[in-house]
N, CA, C and O atoms as a GROMACS GRO file, in nm:
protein
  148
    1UNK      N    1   5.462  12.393   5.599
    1UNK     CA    2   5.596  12.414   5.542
    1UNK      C    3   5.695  12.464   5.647
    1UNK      O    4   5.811  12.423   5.649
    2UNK      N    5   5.644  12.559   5.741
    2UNK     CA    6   5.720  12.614   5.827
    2UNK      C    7   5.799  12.491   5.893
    2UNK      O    8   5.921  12.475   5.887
    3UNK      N    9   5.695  12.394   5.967
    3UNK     CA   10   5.735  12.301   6.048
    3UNK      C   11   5.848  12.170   5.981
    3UNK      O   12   5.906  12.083   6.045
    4UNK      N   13   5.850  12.192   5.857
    4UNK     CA   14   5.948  12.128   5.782
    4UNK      C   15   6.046  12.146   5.771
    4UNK      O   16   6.137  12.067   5.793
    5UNK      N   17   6.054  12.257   5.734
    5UNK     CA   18   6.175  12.349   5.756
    5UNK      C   19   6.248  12.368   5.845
    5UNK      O   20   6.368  12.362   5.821
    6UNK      N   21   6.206  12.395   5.967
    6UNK     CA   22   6.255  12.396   6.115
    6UNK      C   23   6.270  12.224   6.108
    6UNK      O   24   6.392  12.208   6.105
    7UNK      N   25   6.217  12.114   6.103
    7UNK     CA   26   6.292  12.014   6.123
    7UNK      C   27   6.429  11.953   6.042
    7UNK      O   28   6.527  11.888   6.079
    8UNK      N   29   6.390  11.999   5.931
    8UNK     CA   30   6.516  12.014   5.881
    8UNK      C   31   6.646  12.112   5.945
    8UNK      O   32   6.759  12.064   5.954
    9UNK      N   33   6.621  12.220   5.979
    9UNK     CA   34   6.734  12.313   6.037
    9UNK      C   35   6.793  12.220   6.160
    9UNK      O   36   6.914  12.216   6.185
   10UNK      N   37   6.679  12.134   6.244
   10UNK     CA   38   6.727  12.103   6.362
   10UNK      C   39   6.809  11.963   6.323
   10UNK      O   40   6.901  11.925   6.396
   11UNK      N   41   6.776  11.899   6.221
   11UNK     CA   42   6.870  11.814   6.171
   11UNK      C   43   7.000  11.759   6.161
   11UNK      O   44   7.066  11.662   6.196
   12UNK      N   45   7.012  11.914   6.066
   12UNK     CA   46   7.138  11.979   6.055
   12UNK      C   47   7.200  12.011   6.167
   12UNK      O   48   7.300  11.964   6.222
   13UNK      N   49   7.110  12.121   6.200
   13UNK     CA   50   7.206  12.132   6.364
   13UNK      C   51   7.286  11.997   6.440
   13UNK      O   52   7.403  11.981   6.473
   14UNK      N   53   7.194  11.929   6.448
   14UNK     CA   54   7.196  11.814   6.523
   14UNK      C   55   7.293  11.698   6.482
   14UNK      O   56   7.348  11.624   6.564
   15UNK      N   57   7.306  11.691   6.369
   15UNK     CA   58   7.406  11.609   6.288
   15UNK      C   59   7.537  11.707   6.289
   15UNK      O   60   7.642  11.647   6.312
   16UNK      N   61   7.545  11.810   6.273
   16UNK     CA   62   7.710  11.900   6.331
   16UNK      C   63   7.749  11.924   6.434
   16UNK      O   64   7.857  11.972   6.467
   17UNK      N   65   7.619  11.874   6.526
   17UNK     CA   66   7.667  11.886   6.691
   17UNK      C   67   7.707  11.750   6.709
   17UNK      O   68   7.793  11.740   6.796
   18UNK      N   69   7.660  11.603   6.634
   18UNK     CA   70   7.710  11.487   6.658
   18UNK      C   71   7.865  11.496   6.584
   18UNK      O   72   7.950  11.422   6.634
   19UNK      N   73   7.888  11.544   6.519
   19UNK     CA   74   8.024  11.569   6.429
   19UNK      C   75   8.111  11.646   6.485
   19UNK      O   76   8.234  11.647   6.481
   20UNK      N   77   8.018  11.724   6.550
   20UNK     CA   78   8.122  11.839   6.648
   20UNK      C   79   8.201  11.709   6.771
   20UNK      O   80   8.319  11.675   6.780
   21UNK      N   81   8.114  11.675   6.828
   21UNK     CA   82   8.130  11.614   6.942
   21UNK      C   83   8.216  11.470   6.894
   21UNK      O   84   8.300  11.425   6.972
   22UNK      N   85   8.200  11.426   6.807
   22UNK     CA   86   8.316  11.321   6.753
   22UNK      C   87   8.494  11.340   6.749
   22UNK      O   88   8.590  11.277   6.793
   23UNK      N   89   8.467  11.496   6.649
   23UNK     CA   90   8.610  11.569   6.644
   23UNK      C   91   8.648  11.571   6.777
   23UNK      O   92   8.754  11.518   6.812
   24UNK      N   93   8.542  11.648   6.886
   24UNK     CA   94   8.633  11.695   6.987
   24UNK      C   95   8.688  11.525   7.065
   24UNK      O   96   8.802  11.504   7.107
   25UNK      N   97   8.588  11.439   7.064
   25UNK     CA   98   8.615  11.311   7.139
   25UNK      C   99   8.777  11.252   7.110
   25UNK      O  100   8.868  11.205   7.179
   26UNK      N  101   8.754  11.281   6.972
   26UNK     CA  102   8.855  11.220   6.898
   26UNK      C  103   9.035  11.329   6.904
   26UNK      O  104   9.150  11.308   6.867
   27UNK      N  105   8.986  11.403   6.948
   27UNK     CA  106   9.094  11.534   6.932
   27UNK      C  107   9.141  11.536   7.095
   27UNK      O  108   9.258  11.564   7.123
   28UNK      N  109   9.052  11.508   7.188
   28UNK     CA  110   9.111  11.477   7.318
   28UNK      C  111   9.150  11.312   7.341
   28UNK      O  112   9.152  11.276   7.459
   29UNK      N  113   9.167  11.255   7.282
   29UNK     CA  114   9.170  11.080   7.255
   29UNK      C  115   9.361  11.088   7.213
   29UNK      O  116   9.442  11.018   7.273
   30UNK      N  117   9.391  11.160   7.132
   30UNK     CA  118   9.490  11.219   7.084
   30UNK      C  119   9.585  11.284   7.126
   30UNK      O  120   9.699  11.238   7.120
   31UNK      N  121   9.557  11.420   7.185
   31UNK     CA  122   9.593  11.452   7.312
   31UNK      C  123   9.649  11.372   7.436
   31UNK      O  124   9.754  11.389   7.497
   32UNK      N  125   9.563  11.291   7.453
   32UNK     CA  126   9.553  11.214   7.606
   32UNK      C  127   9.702  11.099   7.548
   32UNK      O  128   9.791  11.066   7.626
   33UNK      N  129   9.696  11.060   7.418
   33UNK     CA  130   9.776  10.952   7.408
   33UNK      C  131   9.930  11.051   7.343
   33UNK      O  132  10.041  10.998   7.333
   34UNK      N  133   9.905  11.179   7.312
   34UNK     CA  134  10.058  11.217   7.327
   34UNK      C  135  10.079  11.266   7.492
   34UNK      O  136  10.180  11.326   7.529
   35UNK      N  137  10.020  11.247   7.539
   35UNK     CA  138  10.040  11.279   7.677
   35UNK      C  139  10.126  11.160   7.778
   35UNK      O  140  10.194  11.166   7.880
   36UNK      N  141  10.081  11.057   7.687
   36UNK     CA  142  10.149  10.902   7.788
   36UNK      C  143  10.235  10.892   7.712
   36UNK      O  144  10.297  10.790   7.742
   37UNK      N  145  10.287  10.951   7.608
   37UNK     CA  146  10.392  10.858   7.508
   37UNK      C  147  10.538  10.932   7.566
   37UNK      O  148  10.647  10.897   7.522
   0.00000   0.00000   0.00000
């Protein structure tokens, strides 16, 4: 059970660090294009 659990936590983690890293991609993508305008 333990080891379930922990894969689940790392999941999660792991799926808000891919979400994290989207926002920020997407939030400097944004940035960069009020920057040329």
């Amino acid at each position: 059970p333990i080891v379930i659990e922990t894969a689940k936590e790392f999941n999660l983690s792991y799926h808000q660090f891919k979400s994290f890293g989207a926002a920020l991609i997407s939030h400097q993508k944004m940035l960069w294009s009020l920057g040329r305008a």
